[in-house]
Backbone of each chain as ProteinMPNN parsed JSONL, in Angstrom:
{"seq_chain_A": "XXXXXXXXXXXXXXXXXXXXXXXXXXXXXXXXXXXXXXXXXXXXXXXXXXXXXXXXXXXXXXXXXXXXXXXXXXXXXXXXXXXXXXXXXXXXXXXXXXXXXXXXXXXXXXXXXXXXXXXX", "coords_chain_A": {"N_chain_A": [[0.84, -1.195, 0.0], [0.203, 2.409, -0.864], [1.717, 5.205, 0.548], [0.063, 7.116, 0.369], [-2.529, 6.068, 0.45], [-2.341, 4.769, 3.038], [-2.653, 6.559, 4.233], [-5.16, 7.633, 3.645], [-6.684, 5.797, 4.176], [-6.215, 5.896, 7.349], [-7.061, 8.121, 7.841], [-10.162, 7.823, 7.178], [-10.862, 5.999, 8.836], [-10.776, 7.109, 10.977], [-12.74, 8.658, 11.322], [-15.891, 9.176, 11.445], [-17.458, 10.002, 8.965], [-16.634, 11.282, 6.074], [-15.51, 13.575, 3.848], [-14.244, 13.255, 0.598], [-13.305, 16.054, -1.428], [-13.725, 18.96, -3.613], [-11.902, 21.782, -2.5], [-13.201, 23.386, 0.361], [-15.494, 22.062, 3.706], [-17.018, 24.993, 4.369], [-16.357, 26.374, 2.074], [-16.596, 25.234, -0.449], [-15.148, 24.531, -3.824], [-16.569, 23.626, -6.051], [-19.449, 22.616, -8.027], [-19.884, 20.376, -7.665], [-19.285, 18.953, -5.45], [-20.149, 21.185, -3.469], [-22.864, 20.416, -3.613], [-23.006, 17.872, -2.476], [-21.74, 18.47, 0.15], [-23.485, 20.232, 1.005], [-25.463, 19.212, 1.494], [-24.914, 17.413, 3.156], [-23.985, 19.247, 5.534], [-26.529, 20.513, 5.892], [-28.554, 18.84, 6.981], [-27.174, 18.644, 9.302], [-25.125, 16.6, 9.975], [-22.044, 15.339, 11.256], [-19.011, 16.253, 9.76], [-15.822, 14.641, 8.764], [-14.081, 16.966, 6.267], [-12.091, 16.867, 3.572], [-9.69, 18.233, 1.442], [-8.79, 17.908, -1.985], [-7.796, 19.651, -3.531], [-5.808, 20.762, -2.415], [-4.041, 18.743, -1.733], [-2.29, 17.551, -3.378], [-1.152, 14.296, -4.175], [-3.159, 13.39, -2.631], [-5.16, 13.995, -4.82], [-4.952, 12.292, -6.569], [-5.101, 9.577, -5.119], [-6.771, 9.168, -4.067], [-8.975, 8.391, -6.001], [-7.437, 6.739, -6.813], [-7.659, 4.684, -4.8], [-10.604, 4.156, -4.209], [-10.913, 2.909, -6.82], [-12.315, 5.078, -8.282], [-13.638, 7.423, -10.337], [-13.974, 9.824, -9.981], [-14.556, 13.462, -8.028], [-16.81, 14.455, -5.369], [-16.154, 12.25, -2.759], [-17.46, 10.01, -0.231], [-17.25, 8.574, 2.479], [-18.324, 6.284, 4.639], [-18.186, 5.171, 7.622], [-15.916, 4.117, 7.042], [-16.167, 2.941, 4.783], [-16.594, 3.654, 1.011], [-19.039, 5.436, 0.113], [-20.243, 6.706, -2.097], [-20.575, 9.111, -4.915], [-21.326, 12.246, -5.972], [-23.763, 11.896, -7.526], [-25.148, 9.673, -6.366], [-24.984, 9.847, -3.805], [-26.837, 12.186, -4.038], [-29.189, 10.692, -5.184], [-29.69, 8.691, -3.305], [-30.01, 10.411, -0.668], [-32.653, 11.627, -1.523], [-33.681, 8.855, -2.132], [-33.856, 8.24, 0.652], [-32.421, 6.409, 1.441], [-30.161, 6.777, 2.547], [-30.61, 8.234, 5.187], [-31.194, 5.647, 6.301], [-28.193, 4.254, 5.906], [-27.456, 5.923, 7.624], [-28.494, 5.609, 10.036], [-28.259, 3.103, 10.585], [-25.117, 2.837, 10.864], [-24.728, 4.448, 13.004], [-24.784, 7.239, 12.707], [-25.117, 10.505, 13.554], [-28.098, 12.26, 12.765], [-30.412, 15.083, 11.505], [-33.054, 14.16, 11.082], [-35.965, 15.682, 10.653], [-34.663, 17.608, 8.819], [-33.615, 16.338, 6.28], [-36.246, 14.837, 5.47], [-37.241, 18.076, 4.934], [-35.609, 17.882, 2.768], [-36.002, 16.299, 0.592], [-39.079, 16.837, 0.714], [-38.672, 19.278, -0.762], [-37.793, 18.937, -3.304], [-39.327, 16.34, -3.839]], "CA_chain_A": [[0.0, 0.0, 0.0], [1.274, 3.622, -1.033], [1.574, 6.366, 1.541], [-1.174, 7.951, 0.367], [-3.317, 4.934, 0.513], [-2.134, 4.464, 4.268], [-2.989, 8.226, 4.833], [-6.29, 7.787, 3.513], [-7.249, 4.469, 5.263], [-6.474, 6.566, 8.683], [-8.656, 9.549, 7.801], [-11.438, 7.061, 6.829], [-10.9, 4.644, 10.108], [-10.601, 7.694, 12.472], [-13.771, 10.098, 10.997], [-17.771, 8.086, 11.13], [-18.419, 10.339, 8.217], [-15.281, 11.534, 6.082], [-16.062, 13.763, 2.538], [-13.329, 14.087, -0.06], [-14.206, 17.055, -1.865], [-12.842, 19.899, -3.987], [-12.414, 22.816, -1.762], [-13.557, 22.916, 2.209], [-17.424, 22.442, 3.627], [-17.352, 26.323, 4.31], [-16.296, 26.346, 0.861], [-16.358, 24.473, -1.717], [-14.727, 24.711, -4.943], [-16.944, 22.733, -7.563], [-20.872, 22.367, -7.763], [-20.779, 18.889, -7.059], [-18.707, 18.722, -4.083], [-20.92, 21.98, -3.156], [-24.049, 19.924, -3.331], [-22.47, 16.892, -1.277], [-21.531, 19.367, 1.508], [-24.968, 21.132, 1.566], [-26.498, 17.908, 1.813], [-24.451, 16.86, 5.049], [-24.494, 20.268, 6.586], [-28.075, 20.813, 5.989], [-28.545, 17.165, 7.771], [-26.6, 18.514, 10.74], [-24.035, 15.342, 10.411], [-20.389, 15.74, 11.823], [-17.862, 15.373, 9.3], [-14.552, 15.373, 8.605], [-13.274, 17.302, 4.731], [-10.267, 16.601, 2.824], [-9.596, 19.514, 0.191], [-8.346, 17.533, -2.709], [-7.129, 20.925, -4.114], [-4.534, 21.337, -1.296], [-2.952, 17.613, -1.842], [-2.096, 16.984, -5.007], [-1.011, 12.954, -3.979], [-4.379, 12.506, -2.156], [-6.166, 14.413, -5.588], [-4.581, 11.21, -7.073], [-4.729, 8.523, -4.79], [-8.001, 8.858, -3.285], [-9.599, 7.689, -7.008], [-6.9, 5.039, -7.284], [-8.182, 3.815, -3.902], [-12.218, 3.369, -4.14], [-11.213, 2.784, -7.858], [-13.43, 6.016, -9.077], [-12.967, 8.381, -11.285], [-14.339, 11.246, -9.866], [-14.71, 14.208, -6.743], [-16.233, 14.541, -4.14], [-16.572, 11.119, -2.596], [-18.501, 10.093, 0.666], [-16.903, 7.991, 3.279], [-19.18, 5.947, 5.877], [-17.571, 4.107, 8.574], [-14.835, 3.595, 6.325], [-16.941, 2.643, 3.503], [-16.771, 4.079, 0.029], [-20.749, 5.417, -0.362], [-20.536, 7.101, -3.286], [-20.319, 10.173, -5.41], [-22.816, 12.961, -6.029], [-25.312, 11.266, -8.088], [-25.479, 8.377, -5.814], [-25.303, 10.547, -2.427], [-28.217, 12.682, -4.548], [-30.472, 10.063, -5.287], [-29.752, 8.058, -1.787], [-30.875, 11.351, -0.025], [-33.761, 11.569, -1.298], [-34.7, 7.845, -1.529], [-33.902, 7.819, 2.102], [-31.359, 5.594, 1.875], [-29.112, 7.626, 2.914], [-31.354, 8.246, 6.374], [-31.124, 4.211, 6.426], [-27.162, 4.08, 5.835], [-26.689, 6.772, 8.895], [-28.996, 5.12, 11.135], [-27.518, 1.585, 10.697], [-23.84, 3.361, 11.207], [-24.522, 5.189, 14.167], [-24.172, 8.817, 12.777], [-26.597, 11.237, 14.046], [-28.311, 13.398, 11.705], [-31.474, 15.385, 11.205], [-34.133, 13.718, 10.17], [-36.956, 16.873, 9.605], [-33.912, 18.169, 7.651], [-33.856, 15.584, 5.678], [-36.977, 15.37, 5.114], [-37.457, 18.745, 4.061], [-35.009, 18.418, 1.461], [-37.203, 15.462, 0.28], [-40.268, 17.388, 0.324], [-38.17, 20.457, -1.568], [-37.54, 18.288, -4.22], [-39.979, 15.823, -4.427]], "C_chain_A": [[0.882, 1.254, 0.0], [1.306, 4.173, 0.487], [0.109, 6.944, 1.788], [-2.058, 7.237, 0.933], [-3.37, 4.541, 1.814], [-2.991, 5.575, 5.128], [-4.407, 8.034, 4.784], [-7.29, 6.727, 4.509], [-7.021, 5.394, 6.841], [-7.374, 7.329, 8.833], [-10.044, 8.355, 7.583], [-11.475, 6.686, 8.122], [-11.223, 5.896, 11.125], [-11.931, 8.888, 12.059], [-15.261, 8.962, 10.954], [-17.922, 8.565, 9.572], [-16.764, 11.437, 7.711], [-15.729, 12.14, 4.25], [-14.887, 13.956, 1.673], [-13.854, 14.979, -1.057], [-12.952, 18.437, -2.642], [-13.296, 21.629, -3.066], [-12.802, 22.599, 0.315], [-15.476, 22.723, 2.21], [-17.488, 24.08, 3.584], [-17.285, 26.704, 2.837], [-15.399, 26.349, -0.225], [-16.067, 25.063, -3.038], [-15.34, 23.966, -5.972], [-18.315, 22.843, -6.797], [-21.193, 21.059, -6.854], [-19.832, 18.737, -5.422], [-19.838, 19.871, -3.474], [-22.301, 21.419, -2.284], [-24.078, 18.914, -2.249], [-22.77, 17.546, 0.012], [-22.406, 19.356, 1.46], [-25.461, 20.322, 1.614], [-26.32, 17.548, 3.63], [-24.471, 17.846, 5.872], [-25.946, 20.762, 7.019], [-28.867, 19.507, 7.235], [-27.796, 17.419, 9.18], [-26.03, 16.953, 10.796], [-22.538, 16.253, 10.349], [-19.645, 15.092, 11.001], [-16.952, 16.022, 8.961], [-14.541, 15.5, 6.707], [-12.242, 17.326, 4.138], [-10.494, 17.606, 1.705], [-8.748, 18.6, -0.957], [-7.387, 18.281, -3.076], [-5.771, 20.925, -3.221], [-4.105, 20.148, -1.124], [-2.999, 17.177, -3.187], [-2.163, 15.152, -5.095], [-2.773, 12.536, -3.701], [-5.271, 12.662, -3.828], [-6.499, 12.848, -6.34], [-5.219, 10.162, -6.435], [-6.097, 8.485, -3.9], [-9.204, 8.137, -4.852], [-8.967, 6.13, -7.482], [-7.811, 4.315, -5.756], [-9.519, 3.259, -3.636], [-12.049, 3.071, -5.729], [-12.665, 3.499, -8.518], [-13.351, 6.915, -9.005], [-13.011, 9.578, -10.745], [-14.175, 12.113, -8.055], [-15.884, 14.838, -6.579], [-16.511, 12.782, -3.969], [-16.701, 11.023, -0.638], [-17.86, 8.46, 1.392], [-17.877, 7.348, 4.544], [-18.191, 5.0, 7.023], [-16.221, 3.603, 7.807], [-14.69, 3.108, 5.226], [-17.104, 3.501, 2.734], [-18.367, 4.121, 0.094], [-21.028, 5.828, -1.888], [-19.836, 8.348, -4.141], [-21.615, 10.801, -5.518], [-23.719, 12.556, -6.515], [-25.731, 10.44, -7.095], [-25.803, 9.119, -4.796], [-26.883, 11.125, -2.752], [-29.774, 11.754, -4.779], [-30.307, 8.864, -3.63], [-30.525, 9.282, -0.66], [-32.158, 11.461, -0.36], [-34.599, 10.067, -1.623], [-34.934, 7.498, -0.155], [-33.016, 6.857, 2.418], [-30.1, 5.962, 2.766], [-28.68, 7.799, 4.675], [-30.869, 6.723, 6.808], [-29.636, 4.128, 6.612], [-26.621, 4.873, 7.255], [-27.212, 6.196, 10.314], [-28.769, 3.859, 11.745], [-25.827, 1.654, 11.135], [-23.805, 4.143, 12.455], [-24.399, 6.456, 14.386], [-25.492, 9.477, 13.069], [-27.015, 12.32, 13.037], [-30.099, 14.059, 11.998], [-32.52, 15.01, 10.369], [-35.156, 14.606, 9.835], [-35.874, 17.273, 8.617], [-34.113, 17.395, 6.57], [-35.395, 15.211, 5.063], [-38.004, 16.472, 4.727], [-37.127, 19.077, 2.612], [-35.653, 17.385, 0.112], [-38.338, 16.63, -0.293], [-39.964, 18.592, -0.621], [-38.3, 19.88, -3.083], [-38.522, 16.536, -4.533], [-40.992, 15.915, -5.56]], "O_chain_A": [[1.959, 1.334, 0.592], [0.914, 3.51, 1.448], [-0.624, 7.142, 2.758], [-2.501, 7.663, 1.999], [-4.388, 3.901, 2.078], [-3.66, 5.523, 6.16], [-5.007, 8.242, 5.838], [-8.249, 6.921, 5.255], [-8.086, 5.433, 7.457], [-8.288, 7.347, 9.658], [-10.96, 8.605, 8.366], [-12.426, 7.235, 8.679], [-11.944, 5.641, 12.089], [-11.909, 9.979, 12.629], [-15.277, 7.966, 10.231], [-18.436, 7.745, 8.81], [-16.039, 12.067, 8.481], [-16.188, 11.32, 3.454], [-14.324, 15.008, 1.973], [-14.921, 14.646, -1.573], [-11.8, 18.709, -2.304], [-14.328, 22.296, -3.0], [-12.555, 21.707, 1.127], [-16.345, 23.001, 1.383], [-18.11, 24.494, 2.605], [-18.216, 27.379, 2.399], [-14.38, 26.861, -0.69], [-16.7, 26.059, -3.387], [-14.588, 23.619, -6.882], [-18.492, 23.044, -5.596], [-22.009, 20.74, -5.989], [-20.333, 18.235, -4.416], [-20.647, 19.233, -2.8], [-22.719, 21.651, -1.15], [-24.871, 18.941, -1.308], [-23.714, 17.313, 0.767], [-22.818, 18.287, 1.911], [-26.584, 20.684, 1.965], [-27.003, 17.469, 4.651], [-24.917, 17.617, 6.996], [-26.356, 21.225, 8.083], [-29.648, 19.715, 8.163], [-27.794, 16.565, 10.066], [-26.492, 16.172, 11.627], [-22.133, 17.253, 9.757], [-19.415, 13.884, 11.065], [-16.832, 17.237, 8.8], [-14.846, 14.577, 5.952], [-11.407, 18.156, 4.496], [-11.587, 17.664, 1.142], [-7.579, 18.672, -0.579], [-6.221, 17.889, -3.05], [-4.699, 21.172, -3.774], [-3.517, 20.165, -0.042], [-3.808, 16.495, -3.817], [-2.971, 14.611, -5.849], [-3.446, 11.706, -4.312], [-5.967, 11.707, -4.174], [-7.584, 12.335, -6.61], [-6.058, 9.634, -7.163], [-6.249, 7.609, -3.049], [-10.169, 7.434, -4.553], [-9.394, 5.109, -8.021], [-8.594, 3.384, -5.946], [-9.708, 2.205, -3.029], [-13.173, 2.93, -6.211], [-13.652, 2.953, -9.012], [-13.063, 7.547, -7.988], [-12.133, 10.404, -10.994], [-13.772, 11.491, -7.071], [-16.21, 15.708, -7.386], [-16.99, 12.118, -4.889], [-16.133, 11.822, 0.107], [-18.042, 7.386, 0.818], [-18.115, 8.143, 5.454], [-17.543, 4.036, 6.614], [-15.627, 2.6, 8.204], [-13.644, 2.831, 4.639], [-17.732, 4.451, 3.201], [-19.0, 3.066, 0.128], [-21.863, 5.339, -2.648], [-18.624, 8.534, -4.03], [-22.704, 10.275, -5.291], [-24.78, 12.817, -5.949], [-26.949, 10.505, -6.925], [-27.022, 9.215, -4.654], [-27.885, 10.793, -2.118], [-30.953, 12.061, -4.603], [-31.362, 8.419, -3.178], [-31.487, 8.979, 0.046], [-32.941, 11.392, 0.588], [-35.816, 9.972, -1.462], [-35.821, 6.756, 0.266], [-32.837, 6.481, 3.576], [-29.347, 5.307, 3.486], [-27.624, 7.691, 5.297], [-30.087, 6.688, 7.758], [-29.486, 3.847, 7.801], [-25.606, 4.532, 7.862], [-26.619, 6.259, 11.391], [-28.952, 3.517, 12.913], [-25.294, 0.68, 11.666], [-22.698, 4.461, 12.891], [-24.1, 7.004, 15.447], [-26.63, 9.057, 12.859], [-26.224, 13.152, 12.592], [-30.879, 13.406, 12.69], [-32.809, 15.423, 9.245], [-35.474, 14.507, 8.65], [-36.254, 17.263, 7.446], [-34.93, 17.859, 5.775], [-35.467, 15.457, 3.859], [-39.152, 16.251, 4.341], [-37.621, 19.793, 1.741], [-35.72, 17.727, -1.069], [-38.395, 17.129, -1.417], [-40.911, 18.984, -1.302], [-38.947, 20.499, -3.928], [-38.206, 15.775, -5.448], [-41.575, 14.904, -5.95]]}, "seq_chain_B": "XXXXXXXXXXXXXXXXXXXXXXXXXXXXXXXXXXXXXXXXXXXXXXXXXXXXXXXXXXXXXXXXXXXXXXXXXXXXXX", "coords_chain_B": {"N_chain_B": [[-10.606, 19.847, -24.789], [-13.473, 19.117, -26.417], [-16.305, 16.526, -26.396], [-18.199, 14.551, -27.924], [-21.962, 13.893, -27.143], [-22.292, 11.647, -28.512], [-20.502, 10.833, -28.958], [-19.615, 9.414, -26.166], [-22.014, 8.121, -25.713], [-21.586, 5.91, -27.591], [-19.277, 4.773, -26.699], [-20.034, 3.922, -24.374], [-22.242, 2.131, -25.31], [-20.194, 0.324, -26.359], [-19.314, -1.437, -24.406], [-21.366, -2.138, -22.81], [-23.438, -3.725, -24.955], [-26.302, -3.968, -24.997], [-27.49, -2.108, -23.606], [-29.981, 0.274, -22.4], [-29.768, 4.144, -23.389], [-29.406, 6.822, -22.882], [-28.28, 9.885, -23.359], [-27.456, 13.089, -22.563], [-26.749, 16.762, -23.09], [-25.092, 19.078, -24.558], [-22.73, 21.141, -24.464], [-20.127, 19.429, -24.673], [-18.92, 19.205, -22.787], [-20.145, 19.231, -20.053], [-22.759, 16.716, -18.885], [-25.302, 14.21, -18.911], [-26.286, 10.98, -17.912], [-28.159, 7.931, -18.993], [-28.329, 4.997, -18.24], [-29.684, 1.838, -18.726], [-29.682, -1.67, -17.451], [-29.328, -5.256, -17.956], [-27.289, -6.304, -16.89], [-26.712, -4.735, -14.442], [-28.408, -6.115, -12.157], [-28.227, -6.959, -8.855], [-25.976, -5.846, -8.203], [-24.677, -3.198, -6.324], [-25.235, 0.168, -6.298], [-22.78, 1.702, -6.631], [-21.167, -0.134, -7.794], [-22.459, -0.763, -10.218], [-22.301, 1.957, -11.426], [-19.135, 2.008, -11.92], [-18.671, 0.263, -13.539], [-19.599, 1.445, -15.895], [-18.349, 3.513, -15.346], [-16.202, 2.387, -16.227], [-16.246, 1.743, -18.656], [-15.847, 4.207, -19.708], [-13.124, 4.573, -20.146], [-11.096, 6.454, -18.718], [-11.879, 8.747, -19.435], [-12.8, 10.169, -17.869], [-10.653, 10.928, -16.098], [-9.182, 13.271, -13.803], [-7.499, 16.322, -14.395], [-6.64, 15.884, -16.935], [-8.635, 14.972, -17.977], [-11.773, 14.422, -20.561], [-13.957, 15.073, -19.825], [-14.958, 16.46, -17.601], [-17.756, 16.319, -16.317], [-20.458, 14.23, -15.81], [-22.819, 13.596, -15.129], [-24.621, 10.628, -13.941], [-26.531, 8.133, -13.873], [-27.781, 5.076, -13.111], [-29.595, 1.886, -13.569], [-31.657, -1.02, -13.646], [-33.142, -3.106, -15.508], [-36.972, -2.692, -15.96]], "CA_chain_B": [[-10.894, 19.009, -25.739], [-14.476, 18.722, -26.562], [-16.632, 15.699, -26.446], [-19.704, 14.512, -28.188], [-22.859, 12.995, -26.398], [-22.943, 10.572, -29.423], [-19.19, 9.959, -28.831], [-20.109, 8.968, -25.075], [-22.75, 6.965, -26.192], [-20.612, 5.051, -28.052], [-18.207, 4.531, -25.469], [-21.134, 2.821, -23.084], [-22.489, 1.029, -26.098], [-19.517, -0.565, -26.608], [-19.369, -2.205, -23.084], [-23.161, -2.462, -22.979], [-24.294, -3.794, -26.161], [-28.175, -4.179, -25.279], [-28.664, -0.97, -22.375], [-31.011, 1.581, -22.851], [-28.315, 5.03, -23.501], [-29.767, 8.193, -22.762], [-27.362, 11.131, -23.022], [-28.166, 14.64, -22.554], [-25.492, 17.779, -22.992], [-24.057, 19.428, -26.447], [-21.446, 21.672, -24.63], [-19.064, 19.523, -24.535], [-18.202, 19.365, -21.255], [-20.797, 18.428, -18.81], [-23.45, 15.334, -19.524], [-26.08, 13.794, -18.345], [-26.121, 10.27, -18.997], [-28.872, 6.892, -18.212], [-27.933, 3.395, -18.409], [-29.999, 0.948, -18.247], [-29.437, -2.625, -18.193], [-29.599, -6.208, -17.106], [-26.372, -6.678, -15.954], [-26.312, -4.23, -13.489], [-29.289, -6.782, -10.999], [-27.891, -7.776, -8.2], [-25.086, -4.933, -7.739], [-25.385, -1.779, -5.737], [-25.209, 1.725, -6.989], [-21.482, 2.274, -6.849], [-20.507, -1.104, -8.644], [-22.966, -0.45, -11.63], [-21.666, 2.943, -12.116], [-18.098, 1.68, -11.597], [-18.789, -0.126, -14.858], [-20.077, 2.288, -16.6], [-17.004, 4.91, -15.643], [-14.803, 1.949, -16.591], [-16.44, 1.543, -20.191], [-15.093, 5.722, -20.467], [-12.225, 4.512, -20.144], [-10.095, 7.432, -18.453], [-11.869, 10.065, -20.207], [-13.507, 11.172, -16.607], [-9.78, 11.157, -15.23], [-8.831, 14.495, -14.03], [-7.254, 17.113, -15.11], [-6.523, 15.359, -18.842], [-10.752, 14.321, -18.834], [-12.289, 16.034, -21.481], [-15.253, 14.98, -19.358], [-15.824, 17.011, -16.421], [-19.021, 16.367, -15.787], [-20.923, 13.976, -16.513], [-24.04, 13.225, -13.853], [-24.64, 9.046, -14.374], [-27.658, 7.741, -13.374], [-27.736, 3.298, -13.945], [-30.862, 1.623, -13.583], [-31.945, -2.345, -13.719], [-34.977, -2.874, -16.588], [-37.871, -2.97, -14.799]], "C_chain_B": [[-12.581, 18.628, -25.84], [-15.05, 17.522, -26.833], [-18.196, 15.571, -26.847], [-20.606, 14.013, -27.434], [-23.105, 11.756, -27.371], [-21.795, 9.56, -29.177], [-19.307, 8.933, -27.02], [-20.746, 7.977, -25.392], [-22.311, 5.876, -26.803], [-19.705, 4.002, -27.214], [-19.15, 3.257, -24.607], [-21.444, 1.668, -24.084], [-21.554, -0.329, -26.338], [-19.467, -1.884, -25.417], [-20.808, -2.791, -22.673], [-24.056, -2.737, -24.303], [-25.751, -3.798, -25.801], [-28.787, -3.448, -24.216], [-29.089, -0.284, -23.511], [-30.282, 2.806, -22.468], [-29.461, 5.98, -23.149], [-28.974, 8.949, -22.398], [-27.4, 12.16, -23.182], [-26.634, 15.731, -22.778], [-24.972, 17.849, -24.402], [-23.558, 20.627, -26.096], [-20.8, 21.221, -24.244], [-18.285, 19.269, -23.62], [-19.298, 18.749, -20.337], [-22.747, 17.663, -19.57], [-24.252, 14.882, -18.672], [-26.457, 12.428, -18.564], [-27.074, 8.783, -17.859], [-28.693, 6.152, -18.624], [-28.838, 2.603, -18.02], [-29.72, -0.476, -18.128], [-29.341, -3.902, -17.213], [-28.337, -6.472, -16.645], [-25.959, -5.887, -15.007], [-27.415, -4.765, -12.155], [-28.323, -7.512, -10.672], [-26.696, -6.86, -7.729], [-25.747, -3.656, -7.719], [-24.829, -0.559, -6.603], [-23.398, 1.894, -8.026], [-20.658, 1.149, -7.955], [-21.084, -0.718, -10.431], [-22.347, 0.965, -12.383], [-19.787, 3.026, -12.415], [-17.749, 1.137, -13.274], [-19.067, 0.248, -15.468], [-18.806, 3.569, -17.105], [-16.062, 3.715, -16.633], [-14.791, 1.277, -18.43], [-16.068, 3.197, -20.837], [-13.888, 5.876, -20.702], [-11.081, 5.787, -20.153], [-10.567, 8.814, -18.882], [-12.421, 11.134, -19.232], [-12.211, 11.685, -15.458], [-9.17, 12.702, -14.996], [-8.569, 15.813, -14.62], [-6.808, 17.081, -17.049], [-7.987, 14.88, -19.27], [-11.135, 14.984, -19.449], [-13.856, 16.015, -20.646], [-14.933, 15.522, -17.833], [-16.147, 16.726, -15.885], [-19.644, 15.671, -16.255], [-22.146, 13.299, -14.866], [-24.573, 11.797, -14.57], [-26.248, 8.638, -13.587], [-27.788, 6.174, -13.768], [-29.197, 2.909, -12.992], [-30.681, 0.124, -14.05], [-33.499, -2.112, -14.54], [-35.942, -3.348, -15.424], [-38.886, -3.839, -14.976]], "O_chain_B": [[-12.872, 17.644, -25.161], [-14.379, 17.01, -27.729], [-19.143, 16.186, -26.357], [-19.967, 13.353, -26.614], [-23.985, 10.937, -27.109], [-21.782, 8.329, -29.144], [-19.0, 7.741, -27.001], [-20.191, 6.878, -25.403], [-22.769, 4.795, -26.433], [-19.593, 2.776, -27.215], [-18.898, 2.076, -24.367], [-21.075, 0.51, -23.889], [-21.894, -1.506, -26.458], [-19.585, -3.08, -25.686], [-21.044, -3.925, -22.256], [-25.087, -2.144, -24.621], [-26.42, -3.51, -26.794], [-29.922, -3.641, -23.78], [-28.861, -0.192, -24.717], [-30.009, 2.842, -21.268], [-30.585, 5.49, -23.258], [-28.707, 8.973, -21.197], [-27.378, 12.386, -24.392], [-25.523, 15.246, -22.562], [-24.563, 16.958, -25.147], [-23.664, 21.49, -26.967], [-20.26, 21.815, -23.311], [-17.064, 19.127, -23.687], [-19.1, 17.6, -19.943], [-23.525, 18.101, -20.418], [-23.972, 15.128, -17.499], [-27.13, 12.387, -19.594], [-26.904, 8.564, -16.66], [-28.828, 6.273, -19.842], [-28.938, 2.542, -16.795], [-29.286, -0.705, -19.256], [-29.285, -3.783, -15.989], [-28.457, -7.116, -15.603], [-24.841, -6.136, -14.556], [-27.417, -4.046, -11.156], [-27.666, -8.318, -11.33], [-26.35, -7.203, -6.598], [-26.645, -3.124, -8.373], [-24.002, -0.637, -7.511], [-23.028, 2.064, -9.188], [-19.769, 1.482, -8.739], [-20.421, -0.499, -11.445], [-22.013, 1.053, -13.564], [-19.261, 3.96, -13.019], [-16.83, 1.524, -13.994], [-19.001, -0.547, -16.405], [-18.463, 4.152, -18.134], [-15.364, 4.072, -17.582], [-13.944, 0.709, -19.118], [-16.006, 3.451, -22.04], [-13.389, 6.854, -21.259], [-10.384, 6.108, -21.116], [-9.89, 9.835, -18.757], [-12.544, 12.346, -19.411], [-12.36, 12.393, -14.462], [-8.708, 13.296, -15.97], [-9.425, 16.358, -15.316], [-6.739, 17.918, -17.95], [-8.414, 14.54, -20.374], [-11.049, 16.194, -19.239], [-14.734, 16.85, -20.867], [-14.656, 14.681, -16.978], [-15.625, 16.545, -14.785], [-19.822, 15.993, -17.429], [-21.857, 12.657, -13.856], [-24.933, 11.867, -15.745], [-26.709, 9.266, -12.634], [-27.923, 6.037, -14.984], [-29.664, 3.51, -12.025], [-29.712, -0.124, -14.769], [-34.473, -1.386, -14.342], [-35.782, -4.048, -14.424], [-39.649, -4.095, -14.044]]}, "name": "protein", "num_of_chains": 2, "seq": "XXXXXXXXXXXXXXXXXXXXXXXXXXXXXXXXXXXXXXXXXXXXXXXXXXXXXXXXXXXXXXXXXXXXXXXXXXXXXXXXXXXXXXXXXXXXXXXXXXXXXXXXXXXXXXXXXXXXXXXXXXXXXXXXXXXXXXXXXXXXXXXXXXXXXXXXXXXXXXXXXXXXXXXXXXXXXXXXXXXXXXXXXXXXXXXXXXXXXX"}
């Protein structure tokens, strides 16, 4: 395993809820990392952000490691969840609600289901 | 480097001879794109689209992707 790959496995193991993302949650540098964030802050969940932008190795080595292509990506318990489409349509099937409640993370559920009812 | 939605389409087709393609976007850059298909029953979200990036073969990789953006959506026939 690289460095990076070591680095990243710690941040995953030591965060419930871990986003890589272009940019910070206060803010974000890309739409879709944007939308990620505002999903989990809106949700009142506690997580930790990795700025892709500000490691060049991780920008790399965080797509070689869930093998996928893209940013931001969505860490559960240590578990690869997804990317924005997937986070997007898991939020509002509720899966999402289901994945945090089976992991132990605490979140807002009226939030959540307002952003449901926004967009249903 | 600009990219077609037909050239995309292509791309999936090749790996998916018998989904259902739907690809949206003609600048070039960011895409909208639905897969359907029977070999994605029985795998979750991230695997089906996993196969899908890996029929773009690199073209979603970084800073050399001519693809951006491309919002994926995969789907099992119903």
């Amino acid at each position: 395993m690289t460095d990076t790959a070591t680095r990243i496995k710690e941040t995953i193991g030591a965060n419930d809820v871990v986003l890589y993302m272009k940019g910070t949650k206060e803010m974000p540098q890309c739409g879709f990392s944007s939308r990620v964030a505002g999903v989990l802050n809106y949700m009142g969940v506690e997580f930790a952000d990795v700025n892709v932008l500000a490691d060049e190795a991780v920008r790399q080595g965080i797509k070689d490691f869930s093998d996928w292509p893209t940013v931001p990506q969505l860490y559960v318990k240590g578990e690869f969840v997804g990317g924005c489409d997937i986070i997007t349509e898991m939020t509002l099937s509720g899966e999402l609600d289901t994945l945090f409640e089976t992991s132990g993370v605490t979140y807002d559920k009226d939030a959540a289901d307002k952003i449901r009812e926004a967009n249903g | 480097m600009a990219i077609l939605a037909s050239e995309i389409e292509a791309m999936i087709r090749e790996s998916f001879p018998n989904a259902t393609i739907a690809v949206m976007g003609d600048d070039g850059a960011h895409f909208a794109a639905e897969v359907t298909d029977e070999s994605f029953r029985g795998k979750n979200r991230v695997q089906q689209q996993r196969a899908v990036y890996a029929a773009l073969k690199g073209k979603m990789d970084g800073a050399n992707g001519e693809l951006h953006a491309l919002a994926l959506t995969t789907k099992v026939p119903e």
